[in-house]
N, C-alpha and C positions, 0 to 999 in steps of 0.2 A: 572560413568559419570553422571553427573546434566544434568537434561533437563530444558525448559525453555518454556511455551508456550504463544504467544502474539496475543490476536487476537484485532484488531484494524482497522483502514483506510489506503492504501498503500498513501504516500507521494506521488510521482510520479511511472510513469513505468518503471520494475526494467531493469536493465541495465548488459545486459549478454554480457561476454567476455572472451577470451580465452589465459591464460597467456604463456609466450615461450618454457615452457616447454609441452604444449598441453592440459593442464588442464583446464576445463570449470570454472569461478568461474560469481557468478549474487550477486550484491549489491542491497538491496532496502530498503527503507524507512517506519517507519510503526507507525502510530501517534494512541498513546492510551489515549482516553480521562480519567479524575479524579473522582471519584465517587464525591467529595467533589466540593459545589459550591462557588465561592465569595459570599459578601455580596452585590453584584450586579444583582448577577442572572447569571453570566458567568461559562463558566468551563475553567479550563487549560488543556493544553494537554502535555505528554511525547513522545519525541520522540526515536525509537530506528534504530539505525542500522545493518540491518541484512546482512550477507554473507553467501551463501551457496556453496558448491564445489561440483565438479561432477557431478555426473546423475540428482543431487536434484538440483542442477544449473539451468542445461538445462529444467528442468520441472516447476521451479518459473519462467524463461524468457519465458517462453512457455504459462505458464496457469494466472500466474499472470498481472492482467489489474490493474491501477487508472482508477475506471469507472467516468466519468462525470456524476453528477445528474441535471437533466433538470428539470422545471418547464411547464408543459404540458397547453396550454389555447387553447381551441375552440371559434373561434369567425365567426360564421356565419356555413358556408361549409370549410371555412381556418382551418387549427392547425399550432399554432406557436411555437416555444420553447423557 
C-alpha cells in the first residue's frame, strides 16, 4: 500500500456523513502551499481532496476545524478583532 502524507491548511470544515449502507465516510479539503515563488512575490497553492472511511471518518469530523485567523488590536480598555 502507498501512503501519502499532506500537511497543509483545511479548505473548509470537513463534512461527515453516513452512506445507506451505514458506513461513516468525511470529505475535506486541504490547500498546500508551493515552496516556489512568482516573480511577484506570490505563492500558489495545490489543492487536494481527501476522503476518509470509517472510524478515521468519524475522528477527522470530530477533530478537524478550518480555524479562522483573527487579527487581535487593543485600543484603550476595548479589544477588537
Amino acid at each position: 500500500m502507498n501512503r501519502i502524507f499532506i500537511i497543509g491548511n483545511l479548505v473548509r470544515d470537513p463534512e461527515l456523513r453516513t452512506t445507506r449502507d451505514g458506513l461513516d465516510v468525511c470529505t475535506f479539503n486541504v490547500a498546500v502551499n508551493r515552496n516556489r515563488k512568482k516573480a511577484d512575490g506570490s505563492t500558489d497553492a495545490d489543492f487536494f481532496r481527501c476522503t476518509a472511511w470509517r472510524e478515521l471518518a468519524v475522528n477527522c469530523g470530530k477533530y478537524l476545524a478550518k480555524i479562522a485567523r483573527s487579527e487581535e488590536r487593543r485600543v484603550g480598555k476595548e479589544c477588537r478583532s
